[in-house]
N, C-alpha and C positions, 0 to 999 in steps of 0.2 A: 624806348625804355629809359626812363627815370634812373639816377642813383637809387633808391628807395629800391625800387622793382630788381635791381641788377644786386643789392646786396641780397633781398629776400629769394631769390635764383641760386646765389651763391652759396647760401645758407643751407639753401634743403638739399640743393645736388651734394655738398661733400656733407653735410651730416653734421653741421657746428650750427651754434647759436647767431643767431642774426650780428649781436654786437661783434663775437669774435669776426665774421666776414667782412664785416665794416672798418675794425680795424685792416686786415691784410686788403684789402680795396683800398682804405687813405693810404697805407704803406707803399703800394704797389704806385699809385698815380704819386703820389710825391717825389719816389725813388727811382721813376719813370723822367718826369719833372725835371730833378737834379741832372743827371744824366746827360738830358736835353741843352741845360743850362750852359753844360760843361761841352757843348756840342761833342755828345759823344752819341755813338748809337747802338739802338737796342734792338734787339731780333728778339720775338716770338717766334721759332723754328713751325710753320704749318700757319702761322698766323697774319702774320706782316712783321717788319722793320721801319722802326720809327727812326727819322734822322732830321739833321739840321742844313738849310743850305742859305747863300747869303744871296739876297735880292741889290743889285747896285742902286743906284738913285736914279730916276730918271724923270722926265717932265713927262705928262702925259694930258690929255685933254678930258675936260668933263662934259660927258655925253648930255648936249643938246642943247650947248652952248659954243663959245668962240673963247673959252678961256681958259687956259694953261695953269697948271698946275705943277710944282716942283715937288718931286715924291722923295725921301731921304733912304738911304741906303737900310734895309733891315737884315733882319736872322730872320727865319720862318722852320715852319715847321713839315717835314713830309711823313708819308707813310706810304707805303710799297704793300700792297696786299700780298701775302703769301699761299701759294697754290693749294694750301687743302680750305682755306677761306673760300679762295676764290671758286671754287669745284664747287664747296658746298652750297655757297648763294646762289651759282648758276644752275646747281640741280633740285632748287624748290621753287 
């Protein structure tokens, strides 16, 4: 599903205009975003938790060759699916 498609979903289930849903979607992923930023984390209660954790730096090798690679330490991003997501994917 497309942004496009996920605002026009959004729209018809609560009963607002396309642009109002487009707004609270960019609000929602930005305000999501910052958050992140600030490595802080976000729980959807039934949905998942989004969090941040820190990757160290390490050498690692590039498959199918002989040659080494130095990889720099980063932030990344996780998500923890939450048990009524997880229930619902696994009962369709």
């Amino acid at each position: 599903m497309k942004k496009a498609q996920l605002i026009q979903e959004v729209a018809t289930k609560a009963g607002v205009s396309k642009q109002d849903a487009e707004k609270v979607i960019n609000a929602t992923i930005s305000t999501v975003t910052e958050a992140l930023s600030q490595k802080k984390t976000v729980s959807f209660i039934g949905f998942g938790t989004f969090s941040t954790a820190e990757r160290a730096a390490r050498t690692t090798r590039v498959p199918g060759t002989d040659r080494t690679v130095d990889v720099e330490a980063t932030t990344v991003v996780k998500f923890k699916v939450g048990k009524n997501l997880k229930e619902s994917v696994a009962n369709k």
